[in-house]
PDB file of N, CA, C and O in Angstrom:
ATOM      1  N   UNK A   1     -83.935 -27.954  44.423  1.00  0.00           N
ATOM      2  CA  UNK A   1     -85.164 -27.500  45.047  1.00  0.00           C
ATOM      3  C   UNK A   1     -85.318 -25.979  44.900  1.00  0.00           C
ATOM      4  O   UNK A   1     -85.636 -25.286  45.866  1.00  0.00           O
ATOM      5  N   UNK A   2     -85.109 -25.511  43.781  1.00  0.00           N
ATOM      6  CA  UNK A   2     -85.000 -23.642  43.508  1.00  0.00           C
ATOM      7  C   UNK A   2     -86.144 -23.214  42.257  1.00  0.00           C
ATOM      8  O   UNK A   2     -86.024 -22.297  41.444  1.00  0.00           O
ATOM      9  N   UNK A   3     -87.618 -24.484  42.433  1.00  0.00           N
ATOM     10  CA  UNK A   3     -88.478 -24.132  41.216  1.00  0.00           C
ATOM     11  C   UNK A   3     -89.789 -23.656  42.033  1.00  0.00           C
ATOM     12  O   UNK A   3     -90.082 -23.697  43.227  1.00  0.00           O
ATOM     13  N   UNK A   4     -90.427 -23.205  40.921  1.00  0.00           N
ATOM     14  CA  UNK A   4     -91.595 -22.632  41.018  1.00  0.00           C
ATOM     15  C   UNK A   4     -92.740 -23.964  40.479  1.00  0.00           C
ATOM     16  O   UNK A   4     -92.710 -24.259  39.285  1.00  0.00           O
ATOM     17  N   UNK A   5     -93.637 -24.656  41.341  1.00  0.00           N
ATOM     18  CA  UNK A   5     -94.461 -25.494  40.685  1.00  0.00           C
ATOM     19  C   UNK A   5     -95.442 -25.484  40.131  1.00  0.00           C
ATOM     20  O   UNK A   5     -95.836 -26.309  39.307  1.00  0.00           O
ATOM     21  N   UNK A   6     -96.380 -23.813  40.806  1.00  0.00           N
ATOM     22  CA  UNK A   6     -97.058 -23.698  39.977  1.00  0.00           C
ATOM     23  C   UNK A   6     -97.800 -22.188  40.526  1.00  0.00           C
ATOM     24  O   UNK A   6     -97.682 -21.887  41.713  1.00  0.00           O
ATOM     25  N   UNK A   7     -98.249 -21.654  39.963  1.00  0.00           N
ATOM     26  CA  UNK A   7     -98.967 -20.064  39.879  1.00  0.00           C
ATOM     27  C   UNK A   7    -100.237 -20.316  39.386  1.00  0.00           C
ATOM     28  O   UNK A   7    -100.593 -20.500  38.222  1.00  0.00           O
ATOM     29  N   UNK A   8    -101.052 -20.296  40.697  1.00  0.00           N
ATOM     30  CA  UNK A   8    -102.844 -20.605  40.841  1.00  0.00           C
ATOM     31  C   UNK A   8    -102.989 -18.698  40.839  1.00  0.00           C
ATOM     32  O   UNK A   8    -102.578 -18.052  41.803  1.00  0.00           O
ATOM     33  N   UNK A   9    -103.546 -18.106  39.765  1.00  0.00           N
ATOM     34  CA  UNK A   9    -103.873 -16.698  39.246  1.00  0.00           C
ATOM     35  C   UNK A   9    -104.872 -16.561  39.879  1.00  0.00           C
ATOM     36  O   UNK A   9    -104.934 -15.503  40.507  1.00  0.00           O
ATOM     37  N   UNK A  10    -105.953 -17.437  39.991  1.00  0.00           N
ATOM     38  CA  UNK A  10    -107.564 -17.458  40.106  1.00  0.00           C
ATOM     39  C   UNK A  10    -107.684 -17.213  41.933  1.00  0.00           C
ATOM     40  O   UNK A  10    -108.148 -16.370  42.700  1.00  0.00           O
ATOM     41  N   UNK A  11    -107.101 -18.257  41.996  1.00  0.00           N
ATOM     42  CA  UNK A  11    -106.747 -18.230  44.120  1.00  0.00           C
ATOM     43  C   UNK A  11    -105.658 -17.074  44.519  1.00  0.00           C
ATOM     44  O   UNK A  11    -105.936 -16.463  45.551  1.00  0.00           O
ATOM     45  N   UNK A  12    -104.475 -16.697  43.853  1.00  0.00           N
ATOM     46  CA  UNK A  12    -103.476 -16.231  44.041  1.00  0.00           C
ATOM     47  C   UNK A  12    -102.379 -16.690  45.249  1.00  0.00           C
ATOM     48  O   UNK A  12    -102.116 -16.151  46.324  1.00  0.00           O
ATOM     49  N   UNK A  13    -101.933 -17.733  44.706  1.00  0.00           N
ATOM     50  CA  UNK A  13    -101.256 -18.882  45.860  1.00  0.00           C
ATOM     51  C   UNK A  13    -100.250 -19.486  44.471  1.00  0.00           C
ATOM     52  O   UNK A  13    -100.513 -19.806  43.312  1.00  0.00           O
ATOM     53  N   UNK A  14     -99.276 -19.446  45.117  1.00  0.00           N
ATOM     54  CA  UNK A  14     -97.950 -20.173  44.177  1.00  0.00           C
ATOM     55  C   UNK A  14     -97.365 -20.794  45.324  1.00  0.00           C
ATOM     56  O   UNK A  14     -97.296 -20.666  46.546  1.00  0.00           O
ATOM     57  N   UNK A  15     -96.805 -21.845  43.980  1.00  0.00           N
ATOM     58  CA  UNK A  15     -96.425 -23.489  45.085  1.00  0.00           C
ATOM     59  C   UNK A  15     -94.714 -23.395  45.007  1.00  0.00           C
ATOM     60  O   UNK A  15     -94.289 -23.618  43.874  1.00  0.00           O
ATOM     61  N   UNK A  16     -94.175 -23.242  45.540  1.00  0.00           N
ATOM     62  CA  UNK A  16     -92.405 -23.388  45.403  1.00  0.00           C
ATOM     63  C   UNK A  16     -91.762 -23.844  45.805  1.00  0.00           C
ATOM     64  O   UNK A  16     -92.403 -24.355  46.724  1.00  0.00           O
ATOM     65  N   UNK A  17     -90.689 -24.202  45.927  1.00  0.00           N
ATOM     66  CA  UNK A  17     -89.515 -25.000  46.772  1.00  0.00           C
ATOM     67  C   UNK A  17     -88.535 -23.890  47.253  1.00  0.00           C
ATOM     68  O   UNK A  17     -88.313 -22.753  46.836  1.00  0.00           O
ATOM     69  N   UNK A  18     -87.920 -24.781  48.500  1.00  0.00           N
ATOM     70  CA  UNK A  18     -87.277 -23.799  49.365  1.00  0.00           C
ATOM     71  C   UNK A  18     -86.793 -23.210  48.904  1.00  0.00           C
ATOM     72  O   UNK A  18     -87.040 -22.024  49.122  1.00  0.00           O
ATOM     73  N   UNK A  19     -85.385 -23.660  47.588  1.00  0.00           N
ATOM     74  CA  UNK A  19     -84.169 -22.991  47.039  1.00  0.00           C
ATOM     75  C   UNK A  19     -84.713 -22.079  46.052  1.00  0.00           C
ATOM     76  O   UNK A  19     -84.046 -21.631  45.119  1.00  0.00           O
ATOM     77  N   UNK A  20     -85.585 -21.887  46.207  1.00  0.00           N
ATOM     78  CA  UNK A  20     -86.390 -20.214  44.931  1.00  0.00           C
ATOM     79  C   UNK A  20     -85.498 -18.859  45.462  1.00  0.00           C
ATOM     80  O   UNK A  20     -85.173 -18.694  46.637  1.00  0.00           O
ATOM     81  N   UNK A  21     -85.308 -18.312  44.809  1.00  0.00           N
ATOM     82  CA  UNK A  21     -84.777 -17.187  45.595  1.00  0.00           C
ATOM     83  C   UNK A  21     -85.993 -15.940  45.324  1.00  0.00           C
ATOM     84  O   UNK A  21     -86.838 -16.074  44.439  1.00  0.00           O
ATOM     85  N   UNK A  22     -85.951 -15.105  45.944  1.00  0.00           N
ATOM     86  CA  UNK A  22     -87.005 -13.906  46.072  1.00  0.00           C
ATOM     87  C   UNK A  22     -86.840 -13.595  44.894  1.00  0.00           C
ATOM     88  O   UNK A  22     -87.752 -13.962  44.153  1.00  0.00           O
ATOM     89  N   UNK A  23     -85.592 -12.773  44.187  1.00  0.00           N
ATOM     90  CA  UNK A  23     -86.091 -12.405  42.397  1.00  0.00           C
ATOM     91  C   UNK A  23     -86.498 -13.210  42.057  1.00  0.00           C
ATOM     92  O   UNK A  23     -87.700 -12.985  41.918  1.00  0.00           O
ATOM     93  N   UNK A  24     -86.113 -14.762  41.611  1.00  0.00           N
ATOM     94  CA  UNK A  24     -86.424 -15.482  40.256  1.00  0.00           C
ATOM     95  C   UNK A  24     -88.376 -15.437  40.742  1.00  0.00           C
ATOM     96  O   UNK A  24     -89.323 -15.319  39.964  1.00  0.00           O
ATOM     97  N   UNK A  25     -88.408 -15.581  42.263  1.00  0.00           N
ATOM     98  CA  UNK A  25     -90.317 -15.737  42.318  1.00  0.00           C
ATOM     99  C   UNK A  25     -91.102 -14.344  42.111  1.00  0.00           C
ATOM    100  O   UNK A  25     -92.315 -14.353  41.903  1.00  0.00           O
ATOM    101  N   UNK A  26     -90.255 -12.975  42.186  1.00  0.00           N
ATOM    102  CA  UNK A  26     -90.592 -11.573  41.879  1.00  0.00           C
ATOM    103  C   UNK A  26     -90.343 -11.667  40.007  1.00  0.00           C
ATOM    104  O   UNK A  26     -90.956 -10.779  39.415  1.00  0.00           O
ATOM    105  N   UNK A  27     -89.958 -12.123  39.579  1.00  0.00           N
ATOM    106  CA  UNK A  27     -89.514 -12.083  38.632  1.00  0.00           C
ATOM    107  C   UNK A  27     -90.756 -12.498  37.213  1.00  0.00           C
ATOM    108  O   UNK A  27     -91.309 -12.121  36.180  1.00  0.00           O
ATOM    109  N   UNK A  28     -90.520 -13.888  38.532  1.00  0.00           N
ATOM    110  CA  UNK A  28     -91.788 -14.990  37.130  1.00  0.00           C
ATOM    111  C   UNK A  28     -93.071 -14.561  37.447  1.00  0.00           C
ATOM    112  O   UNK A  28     -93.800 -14.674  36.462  1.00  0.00           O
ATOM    113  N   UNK A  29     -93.904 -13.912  38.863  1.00  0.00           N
ATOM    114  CA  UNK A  29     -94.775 -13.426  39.144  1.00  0.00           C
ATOM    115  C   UNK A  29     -95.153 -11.903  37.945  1.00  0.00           C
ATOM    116  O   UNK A  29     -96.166 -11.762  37.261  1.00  0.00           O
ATOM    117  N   UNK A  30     -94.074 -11.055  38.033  1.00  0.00           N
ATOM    118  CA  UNK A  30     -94.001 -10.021  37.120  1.00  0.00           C
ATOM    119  C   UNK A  30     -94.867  -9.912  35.940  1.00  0.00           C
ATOM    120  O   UNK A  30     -95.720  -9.136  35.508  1.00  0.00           O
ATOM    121  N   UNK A  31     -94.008 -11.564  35.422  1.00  0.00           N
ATOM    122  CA  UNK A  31     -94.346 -11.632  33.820  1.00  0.00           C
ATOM    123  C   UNK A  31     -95.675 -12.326  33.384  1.00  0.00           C
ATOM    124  O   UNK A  31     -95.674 -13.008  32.360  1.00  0.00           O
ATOM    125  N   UNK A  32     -97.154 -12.128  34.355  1.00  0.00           N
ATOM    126  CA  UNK A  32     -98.472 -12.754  34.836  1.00  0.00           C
ATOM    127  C   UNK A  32     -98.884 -11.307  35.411  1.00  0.00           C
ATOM    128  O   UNK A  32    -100.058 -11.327  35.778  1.00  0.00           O
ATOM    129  N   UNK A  33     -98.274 -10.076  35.594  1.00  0.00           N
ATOM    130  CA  UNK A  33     -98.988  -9.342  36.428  1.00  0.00           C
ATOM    131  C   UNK A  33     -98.822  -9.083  38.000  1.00  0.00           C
ATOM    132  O   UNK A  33     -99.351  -8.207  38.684  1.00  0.00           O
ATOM    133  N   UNK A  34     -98.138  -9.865  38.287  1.00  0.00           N
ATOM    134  CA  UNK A  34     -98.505 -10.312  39.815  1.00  0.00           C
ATOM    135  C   UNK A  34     -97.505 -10.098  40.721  1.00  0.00           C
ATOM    136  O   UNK A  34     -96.328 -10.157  40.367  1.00  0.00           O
ATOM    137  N   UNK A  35     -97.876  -9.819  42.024  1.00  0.00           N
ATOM    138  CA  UNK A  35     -96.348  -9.270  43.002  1.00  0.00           C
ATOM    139  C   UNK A  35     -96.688  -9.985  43.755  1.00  0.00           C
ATOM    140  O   UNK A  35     -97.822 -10.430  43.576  1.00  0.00           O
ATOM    141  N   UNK A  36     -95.793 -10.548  45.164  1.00  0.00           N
ATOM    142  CA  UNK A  36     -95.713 -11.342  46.168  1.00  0.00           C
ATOM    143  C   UNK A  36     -96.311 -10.047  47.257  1.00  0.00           C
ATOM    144  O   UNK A  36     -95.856  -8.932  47.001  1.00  0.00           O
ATOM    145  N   UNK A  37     -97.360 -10.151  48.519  1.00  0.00           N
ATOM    146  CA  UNK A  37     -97.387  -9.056  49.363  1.00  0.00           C
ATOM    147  C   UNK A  37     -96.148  -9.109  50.271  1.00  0.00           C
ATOM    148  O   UNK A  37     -95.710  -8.083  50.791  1.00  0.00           O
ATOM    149  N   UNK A  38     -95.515 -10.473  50.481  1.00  0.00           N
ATOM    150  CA  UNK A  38     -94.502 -10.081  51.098  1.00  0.00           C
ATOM    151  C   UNK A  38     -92.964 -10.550  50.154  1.00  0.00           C
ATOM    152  O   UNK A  38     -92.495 -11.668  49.941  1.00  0.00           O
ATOM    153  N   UNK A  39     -92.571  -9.439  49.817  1.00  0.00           N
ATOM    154  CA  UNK A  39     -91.451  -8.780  48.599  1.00  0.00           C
ATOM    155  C   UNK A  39     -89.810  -9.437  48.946  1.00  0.00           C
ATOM    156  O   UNK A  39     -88.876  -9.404  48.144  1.00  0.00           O
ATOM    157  N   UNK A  40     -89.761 -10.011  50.321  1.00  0.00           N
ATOM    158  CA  UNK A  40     -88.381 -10.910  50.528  1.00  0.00           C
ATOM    159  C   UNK A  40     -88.216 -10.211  51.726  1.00  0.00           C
ATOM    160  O   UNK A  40     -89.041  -9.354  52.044  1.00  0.00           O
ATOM    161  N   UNK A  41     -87.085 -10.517  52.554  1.00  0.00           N
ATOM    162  CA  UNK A  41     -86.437  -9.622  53.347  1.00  0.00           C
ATOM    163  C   UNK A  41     -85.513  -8.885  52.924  1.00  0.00           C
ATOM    164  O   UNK A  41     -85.278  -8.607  51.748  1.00  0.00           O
ATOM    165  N   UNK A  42     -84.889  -8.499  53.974  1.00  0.00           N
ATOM    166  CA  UNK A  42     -84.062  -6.869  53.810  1.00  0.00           C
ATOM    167  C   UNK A  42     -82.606  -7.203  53.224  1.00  0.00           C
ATOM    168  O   UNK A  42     -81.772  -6.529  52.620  1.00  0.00           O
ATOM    169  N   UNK A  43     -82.658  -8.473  53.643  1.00  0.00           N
ATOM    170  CA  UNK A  43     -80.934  -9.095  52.949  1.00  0.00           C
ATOM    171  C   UNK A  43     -80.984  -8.736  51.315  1.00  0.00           C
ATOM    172  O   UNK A  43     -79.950  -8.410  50.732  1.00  0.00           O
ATOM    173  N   UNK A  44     -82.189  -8.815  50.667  1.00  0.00           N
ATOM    174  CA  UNK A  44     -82.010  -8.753  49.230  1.00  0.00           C
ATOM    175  C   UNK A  44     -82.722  -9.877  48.276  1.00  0.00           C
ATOM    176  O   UNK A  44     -83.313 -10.916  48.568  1.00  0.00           O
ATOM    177  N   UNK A  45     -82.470  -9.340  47.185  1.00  0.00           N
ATOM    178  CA  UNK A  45     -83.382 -10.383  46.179  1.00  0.00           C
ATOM    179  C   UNK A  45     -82.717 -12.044  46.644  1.00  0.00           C
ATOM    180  O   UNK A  45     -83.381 -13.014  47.010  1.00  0.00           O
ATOM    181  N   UNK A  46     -81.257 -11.957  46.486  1.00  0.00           N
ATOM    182  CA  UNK A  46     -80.918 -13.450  46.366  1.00  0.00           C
ATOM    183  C   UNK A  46     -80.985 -14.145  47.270  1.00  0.00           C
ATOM    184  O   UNK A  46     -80.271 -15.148  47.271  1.00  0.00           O
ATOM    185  N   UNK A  47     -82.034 -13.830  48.598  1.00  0.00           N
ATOM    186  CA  UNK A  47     -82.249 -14.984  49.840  1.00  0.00           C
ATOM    187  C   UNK A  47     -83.126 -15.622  49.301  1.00  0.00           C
ATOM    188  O   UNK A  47     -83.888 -15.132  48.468  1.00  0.00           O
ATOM    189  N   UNK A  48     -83.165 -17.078  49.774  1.00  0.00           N
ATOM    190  CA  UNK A  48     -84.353 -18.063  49.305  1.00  0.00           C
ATOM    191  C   UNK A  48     -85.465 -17.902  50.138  1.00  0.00           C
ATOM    192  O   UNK A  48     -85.466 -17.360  51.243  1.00  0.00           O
ATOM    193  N   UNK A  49     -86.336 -18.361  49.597  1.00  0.00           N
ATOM    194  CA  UNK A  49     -87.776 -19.077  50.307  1.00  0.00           C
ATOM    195  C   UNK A  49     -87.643 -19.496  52.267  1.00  0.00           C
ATOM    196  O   UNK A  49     -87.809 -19.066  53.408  1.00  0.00           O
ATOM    197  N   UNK A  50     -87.169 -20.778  51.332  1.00  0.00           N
ATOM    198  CA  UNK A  50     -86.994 -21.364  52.595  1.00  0.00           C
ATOM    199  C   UNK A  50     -86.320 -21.064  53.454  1.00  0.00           C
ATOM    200  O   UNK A  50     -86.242 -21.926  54.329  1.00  0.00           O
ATOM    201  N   UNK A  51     -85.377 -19.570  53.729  1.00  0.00           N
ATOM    202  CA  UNK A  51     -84.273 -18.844  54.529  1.00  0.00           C
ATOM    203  C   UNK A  51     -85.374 -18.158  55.276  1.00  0.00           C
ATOM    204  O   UNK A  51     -85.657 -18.227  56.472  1.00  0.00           O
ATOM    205  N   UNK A  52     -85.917 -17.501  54.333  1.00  0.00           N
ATOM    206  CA  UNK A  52     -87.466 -16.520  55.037  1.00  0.00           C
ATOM    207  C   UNK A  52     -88.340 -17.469  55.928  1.00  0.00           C
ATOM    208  O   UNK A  52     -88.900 -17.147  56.976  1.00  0.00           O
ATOM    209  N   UNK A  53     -88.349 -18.227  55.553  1.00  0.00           N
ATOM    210  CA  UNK A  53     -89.804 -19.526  56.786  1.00  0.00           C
ATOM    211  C   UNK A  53     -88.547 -19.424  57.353  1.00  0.00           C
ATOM    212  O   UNK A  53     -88.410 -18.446  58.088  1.00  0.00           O
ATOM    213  N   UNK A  54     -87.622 -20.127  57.228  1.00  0.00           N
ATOM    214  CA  UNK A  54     -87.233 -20.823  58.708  1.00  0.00           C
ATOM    215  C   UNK A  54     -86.566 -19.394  59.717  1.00  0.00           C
ATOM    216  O   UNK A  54     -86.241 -19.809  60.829  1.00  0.00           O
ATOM    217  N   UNK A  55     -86.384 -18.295  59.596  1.00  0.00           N
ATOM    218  CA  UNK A  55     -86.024 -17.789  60.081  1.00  0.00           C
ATOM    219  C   UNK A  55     -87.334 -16.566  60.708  1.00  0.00           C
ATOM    220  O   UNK A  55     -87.215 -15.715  61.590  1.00  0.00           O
ATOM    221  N   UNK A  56     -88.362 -16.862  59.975  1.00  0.00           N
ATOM    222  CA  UNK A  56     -89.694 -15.678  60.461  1.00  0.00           C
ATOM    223  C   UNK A  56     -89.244 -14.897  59.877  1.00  0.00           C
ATOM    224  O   UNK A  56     -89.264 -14.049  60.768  1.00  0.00           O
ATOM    225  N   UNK A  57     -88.629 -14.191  58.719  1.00  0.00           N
ATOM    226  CA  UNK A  57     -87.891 -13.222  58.172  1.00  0.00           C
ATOM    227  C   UNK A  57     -89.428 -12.192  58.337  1.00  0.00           C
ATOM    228  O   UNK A  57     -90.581 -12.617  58.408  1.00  0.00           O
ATOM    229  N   UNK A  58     -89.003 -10.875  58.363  1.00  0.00           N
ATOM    230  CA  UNK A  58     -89.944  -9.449  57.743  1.00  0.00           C
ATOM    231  C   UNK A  58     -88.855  -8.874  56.824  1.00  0.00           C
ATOM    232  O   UNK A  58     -87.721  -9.233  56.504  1.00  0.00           O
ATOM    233  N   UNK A  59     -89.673  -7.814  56.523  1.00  0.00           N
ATOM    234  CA  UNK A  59     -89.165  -7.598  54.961  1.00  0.00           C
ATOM    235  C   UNK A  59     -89.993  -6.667  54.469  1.00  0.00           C
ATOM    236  O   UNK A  59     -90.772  -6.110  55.244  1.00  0.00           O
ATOM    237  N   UNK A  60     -89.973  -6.333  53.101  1.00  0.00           N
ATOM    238  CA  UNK A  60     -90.564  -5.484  52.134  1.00  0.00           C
ATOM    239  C   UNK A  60     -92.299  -6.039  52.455  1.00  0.00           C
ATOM    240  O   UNK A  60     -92.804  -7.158  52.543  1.00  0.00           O
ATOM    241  N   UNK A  61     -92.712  -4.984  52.538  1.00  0.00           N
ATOM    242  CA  UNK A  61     -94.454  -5.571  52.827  1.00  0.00           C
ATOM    243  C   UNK A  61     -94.836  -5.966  54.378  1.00  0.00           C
ATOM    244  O   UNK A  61     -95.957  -5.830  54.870  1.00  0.00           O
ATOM    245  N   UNK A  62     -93.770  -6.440  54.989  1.00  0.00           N
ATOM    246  CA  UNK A  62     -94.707  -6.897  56.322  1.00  0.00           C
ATOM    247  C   UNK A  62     -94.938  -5.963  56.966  1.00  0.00           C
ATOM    248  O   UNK A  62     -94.943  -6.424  58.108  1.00  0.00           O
ATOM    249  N   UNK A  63     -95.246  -4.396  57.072  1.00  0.00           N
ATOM    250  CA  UNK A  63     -95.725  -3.385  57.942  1.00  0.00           C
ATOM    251  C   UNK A  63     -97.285  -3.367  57.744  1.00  0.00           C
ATOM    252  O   UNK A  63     -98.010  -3.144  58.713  1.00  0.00           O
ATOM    253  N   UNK A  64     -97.881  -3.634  56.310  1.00  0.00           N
ATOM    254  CA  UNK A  64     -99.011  -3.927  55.665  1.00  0.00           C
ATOM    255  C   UNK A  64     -99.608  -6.000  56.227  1.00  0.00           C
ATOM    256  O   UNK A  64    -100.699  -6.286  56.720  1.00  0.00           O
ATOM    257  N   UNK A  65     -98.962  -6.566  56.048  1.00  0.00           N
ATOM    258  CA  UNK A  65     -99.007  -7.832  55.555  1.00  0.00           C
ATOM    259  C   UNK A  65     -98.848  -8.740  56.651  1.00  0.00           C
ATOM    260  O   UNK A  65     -99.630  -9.611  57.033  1.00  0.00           O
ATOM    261  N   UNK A  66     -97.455  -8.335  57.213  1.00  0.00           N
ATOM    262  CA  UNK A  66     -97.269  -9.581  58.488  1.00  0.00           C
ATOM    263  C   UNK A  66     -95.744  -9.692  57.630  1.00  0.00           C
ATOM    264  O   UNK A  66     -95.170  -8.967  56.818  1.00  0.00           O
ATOM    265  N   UNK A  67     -95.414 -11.120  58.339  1.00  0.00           N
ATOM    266  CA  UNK A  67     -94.285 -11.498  58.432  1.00  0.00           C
ATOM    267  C   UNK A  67     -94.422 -12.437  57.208  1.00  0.00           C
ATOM    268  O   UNK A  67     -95.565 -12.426  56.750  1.00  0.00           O
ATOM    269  N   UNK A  68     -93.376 -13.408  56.431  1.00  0.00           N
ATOM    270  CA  UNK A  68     -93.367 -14.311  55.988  1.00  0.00           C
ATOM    271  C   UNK A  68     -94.487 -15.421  56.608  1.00  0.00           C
ATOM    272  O   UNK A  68     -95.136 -16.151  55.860  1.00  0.00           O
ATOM    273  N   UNK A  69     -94.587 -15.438  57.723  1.00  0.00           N
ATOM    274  CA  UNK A  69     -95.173 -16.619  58.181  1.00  0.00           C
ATOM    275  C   UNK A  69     -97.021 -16.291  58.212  1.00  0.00           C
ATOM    276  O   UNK A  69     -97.807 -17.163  58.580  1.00  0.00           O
ATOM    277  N   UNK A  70     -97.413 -15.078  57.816  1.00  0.00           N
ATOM    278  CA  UNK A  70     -98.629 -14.946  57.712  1.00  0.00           C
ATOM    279  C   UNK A  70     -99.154 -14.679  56.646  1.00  0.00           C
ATOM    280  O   UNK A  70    -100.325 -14.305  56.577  1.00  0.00           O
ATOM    281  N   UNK A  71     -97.819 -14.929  54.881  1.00  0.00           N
ATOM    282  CA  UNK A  71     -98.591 -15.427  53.581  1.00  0.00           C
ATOM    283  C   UNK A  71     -98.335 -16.757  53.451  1.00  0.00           C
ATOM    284  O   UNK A  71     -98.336 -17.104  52.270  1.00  0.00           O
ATOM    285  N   UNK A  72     -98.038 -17.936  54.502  1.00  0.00           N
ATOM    286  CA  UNK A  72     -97.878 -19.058  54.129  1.00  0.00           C
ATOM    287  C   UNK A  72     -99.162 -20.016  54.414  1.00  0.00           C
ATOM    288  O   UNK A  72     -99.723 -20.086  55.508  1.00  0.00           O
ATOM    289  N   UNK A  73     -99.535 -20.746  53.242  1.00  0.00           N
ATOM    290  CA  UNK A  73    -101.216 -21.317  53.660  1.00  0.00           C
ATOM    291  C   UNK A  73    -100.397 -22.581  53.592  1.00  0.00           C
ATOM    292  O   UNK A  73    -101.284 -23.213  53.018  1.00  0.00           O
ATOM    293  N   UNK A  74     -99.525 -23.374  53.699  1.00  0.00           N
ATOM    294  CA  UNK A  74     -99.319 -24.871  53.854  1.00  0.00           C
ATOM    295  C   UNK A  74     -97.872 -24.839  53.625  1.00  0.00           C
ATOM    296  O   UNK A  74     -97.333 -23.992  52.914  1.00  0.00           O
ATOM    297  N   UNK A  75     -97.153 -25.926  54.339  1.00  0.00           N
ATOM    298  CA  UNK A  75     -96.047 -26.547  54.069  1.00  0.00           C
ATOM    299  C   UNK A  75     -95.896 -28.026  53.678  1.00  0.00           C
ATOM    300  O   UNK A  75     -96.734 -28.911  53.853  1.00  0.00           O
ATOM    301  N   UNK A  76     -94.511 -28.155  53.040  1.00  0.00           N
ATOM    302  CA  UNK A  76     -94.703 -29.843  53.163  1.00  0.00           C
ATOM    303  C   UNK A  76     -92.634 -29.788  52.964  1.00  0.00           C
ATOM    304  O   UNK A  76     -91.789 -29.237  52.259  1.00  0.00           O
ATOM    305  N   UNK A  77     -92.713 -30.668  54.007  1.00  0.00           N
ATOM    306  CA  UNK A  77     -91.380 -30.782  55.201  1.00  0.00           C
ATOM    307  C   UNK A  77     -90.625 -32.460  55.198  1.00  0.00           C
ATOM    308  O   UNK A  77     -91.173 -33.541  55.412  1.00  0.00           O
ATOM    309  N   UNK A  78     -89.177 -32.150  54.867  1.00  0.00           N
ATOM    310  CA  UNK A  78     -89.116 -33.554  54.213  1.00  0.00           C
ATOM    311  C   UNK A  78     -88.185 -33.309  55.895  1.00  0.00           C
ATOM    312  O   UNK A  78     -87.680 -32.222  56.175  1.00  0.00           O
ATOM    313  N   UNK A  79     -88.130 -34.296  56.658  1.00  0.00           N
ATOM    314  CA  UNK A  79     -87.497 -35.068  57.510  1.00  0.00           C
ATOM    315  C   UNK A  79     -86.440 -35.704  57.447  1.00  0.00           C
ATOM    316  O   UNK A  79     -86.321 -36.443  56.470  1.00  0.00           O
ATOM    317  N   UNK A  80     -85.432 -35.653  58.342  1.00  0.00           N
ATOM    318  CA  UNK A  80     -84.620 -37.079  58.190  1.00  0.00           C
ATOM    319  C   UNK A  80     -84.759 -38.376  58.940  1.00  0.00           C
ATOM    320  O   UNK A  80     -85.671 -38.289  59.762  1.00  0.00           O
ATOM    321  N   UNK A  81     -84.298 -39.286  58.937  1.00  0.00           N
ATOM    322  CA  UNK A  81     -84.706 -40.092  59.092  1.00  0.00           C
ATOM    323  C   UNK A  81     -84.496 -40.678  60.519  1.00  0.00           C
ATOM    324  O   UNK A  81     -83.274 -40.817  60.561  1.00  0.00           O
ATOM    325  N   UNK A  82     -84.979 -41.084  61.669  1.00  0.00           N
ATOM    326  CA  UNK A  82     -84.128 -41.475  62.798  1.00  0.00           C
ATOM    327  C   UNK A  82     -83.804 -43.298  62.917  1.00  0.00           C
ATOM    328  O   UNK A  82     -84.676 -44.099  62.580  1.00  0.00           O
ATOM    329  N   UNK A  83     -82.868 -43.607  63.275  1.00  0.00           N
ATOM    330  CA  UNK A  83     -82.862 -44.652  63.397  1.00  0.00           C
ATOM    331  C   UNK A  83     -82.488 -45.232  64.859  1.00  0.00           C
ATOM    332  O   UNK A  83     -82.467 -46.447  65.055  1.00  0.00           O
TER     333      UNK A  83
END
C-alpha cells in the first residue's frame, strides 16, 4: 500500500495509499511541476501518508495551509472485521 494512483493536474488532488512516504509523493509530484501545500511533517521525508492522517501531523506548510487534515478531500478506510 506505498503507491501513488493517480495525479488529477487539472483539479490538483492525487489519490495514494497510506504506505507512500512524503519523498517518493514530493518526488513524483516534482517531475509534473507540482508540490504538495502540505510538504510532510517534521520527522522527515521517510514518514508515510497514512502516519500524517492518523496522527493530525503539522509540518512543512501548515502555518500557511493547516494541518494534514485540512488538504484531505476524502478517505477510504479498510476495517477489520468483527465477529
Amino acid at each position: 500500500m506505498n503507491k501513488i494512483i493517480d495525479i488529477d493536474e487539472f483539479n490538483l488532488i492525487v489519490t495514494a495509499q497510506a504506505g507512500i512516504t512524503w519523498e517518493k509523493l514530493i518526488c513524483e509530484l516534482s517531475v509534473k511541476g507540482l508540490r504538495p501545500r502540505f510538504m510532510g511533517p517534521h520527522s522527515g521525508c521517510s514518514a508515510v501518508i497514512g502516519g500524517s492522517v492518523a496522527s493530525a501531523s503539522i509540518g512543512y506548510g501548515s502555518a500557511k495551509y493547516g494541518s494534514i487534515g485540512n488538504q484531505i478531500i476524502g478517505l477510504k478506510v479498510v476495517l477489520p472485521m468483527v465477529q
